[in-house]
N, C-alpha and C positions, 0 to 999 in steps of 0.2 A: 403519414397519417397523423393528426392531433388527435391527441388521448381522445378517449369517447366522450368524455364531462365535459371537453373544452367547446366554448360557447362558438370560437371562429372555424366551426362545421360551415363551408359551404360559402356563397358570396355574400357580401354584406349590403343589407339595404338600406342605399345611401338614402332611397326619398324618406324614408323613416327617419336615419339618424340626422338626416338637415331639416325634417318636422320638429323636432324635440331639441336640435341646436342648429338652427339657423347661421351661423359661425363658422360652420362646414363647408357652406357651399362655394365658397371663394377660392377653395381648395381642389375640387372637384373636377378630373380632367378626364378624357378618355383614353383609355390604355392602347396598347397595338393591336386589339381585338375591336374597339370600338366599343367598351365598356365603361363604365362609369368607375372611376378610381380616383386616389391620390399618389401625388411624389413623392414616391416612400424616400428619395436622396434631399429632400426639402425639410429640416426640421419641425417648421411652421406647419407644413401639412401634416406630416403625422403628432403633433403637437393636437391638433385640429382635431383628428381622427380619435384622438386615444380619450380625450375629452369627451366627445359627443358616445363613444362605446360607454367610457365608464355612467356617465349620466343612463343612456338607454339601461344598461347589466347590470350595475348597483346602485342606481340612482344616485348616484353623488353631484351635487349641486353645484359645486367649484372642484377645479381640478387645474392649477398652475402649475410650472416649471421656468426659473429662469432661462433669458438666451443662451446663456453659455453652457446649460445642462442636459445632458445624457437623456434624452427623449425614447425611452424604449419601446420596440414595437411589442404591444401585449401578446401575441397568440403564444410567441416559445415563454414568454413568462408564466401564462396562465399553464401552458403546460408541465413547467417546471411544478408550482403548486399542486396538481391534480398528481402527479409521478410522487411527490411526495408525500401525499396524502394516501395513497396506495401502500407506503412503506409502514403508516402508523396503524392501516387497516390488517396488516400481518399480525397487530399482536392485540387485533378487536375486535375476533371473531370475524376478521374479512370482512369488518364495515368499518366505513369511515368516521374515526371521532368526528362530533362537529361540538361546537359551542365553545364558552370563552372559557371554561375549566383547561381546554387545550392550549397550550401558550407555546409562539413560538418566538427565534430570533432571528432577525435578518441583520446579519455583520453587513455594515455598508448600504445603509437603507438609503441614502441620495437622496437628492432636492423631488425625485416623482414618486416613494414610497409605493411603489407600485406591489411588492409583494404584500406584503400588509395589507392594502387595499381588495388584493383580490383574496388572498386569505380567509378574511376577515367577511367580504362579500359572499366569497362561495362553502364558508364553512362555519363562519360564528369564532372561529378561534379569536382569542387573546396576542398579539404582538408585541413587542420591544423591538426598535428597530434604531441602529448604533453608529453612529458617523464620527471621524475625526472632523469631518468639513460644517462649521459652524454655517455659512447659508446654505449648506443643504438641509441642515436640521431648521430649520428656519421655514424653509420651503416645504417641509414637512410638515413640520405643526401646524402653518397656513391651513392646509388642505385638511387635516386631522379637526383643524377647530371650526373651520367653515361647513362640515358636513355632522349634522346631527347625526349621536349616537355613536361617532368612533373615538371622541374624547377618554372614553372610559375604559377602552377596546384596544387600543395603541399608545404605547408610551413611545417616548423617543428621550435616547440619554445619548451625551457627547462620551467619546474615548476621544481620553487628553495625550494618548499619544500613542505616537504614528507605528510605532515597533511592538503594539498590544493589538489583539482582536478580541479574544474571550476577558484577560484580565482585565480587571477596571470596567469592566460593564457588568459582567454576571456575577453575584453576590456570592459566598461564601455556600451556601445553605439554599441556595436559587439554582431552580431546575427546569429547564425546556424538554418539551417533548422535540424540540425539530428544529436545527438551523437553518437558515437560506445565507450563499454567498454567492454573487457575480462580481469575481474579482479581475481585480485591471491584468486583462491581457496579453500586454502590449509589455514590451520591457526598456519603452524610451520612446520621448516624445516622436524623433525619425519614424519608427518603425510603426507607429501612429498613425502619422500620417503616410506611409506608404500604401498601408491596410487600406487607409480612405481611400486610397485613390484607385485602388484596383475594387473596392467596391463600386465606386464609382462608375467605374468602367464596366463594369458589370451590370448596370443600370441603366447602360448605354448612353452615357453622358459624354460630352467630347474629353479628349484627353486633354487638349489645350484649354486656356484661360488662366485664370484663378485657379488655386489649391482649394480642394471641397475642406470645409471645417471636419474636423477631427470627428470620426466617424459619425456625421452627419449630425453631430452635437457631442457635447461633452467637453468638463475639462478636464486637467494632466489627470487631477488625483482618481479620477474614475477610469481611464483610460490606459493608463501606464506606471509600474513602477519598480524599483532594480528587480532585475530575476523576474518581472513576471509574473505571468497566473501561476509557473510552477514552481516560483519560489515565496508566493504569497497563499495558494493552498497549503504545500509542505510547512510552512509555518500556522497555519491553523491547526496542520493534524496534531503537528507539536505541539501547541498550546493547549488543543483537546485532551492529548495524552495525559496532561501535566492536572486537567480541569476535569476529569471522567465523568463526574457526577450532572456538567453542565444540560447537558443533554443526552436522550435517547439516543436518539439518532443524528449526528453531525453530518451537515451537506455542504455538495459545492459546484459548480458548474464549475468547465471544462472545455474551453472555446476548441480546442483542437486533441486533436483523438490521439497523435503525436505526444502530447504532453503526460496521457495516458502511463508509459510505466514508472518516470521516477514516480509519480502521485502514489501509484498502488506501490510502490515500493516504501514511501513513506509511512501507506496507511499499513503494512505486513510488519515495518519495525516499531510502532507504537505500542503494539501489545492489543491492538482493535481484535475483540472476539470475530467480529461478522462484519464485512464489506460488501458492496456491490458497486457496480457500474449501470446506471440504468440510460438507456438509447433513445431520444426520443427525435421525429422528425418531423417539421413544418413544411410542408408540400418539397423541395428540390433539397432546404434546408436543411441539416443533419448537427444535433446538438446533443450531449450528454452530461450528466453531475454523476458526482461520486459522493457514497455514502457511508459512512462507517458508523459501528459503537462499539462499546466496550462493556456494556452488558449484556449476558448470554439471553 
């Protein structure tokens, strides 16, 4: 089940979203049911897709991603956002802040900004969103300055390097109520492309031909890198420890539930007052972040 806030309740209407982006419809096939869908394993399609939703959901006027970038499908994102929007509503009287006095960070904000985007859509929050990769930040601002009113709403600063996530972005005396991370979880290009292809297959594409591109977009540095999501979490907690004041609440997705105890073992020896695990699941799909702080 998708959180209750989340807007992908239910089948999406395509003659709507090809009314308002005409762009869609080239995309448009019928599933094994004889319904009207797209090729979620075709970047271009859900490329398509994520476009004409955000135009229809937050009216945003442009919405680009280079070819070689990590095309996310919105519903576990948006999910991700609403779950943690639930976390800042613990300590506001069980309602959700909304407005831009709320600021959050998204370590690893990528060429499609998409938490920011929905963020910022579905709540009024404030973002800073932080990339080592100079055209994704690029591909960001794109989008950031072509859509009235998020100029003022979303900053985007580079981190000059590769073995920082908190330091060198968040200032001294600079405080988030909330971070977001979807960090590469994959721990080598192989292992990559293995992933792809059993997704792939799972999509019921042939096994033979060509190798499907690297989970259906993307490249290395969002995909993969030494140790993994579990040794590129555990080094957030560590930097969080190191940065307490950065944030309320430090988050992080969690591609596999396996990965699950060194993380909580990393978050028990930082000194974190209060952690959780929060569960969240897109129809078959099953996805969770971890949360920590270090204020009572």
């Amino acid at each position: 089940m998708f959180h209750p806030r989340n807007r992908h309740q239910g089948r999406y209407d395509f003659d709507a979203l090809v009314a308002s982006s005409p762009g869609l419809a080239a995309h448009i096939r019928p599933n094994a049911y004889g319904d009207p869908s797209v090729d979620f394993a075709d970047p271009a399609a859900v490329k398509a897709l994520n476009r004409a939703l955000l135009k229809a959901w937050y009216g945003l006027t442009y919405w680009d991603i280079p070819d070689d970038r990590l095309c996310p499908a919105l519903p576990g994102r948006a999910d991700y956002v609403h779950y943690a929007a639930d976390l800042l509503a613990e300590t506001n009287g069980g309602k959700v802040p909304a407005g831009p006095r709320v600021r959050a960070l998204d370590i690893g904000v990528g060429a499609n900004a998409v938490y920011p985007l929905i963020g910022h859509g579905e709540y009024g929050w404030s973002f800073v969103g932080a990339d080592t990769d100079r055209t994704a930040l690029e591909s960001a601002l794109r989008i950031v300055a072509c859509n009235p009113g998020l100029i003022d709403r979303i900053a985007l600063r580079p981190q000059q390097r590769r073995d920082h996530l908190l330091r060198g972005v968040v200032g001294d005396d600079e405080r988030f109520d909330i971070t977001f991370c979807n960090p590469p979880f994959h721990t080598s290009a192989d292992e990559a492309a293995a992933g792809s292809m059993r997704k792939w297959r799972n999509l019921g594409k042939p096994a033979g031909g060509k190798t499907p591109a690297l989970n259906f977009g993307g490249c290395p540095e969002e995909l993969w890198c030494p140790g993994g999501e579990v040794a590129f979490v555990v080094r957030l907690i560590g930097e969080s420890a190191a940065m307490p004041h950065a944030a309320n609440w430090f988050t992080s997705l969690v591609a596999k539930s396996e990965h699950l105890p060194p993380i909580l073992d990393a978050v028990r020896r930082s000194g974190a007052a209060a952690h959780r695990v929060v569960e969240m699941a897109q129809g078959a799909k099953k996805s969770r972040f971890v949360a920590w702080r270090f204020r009572r």
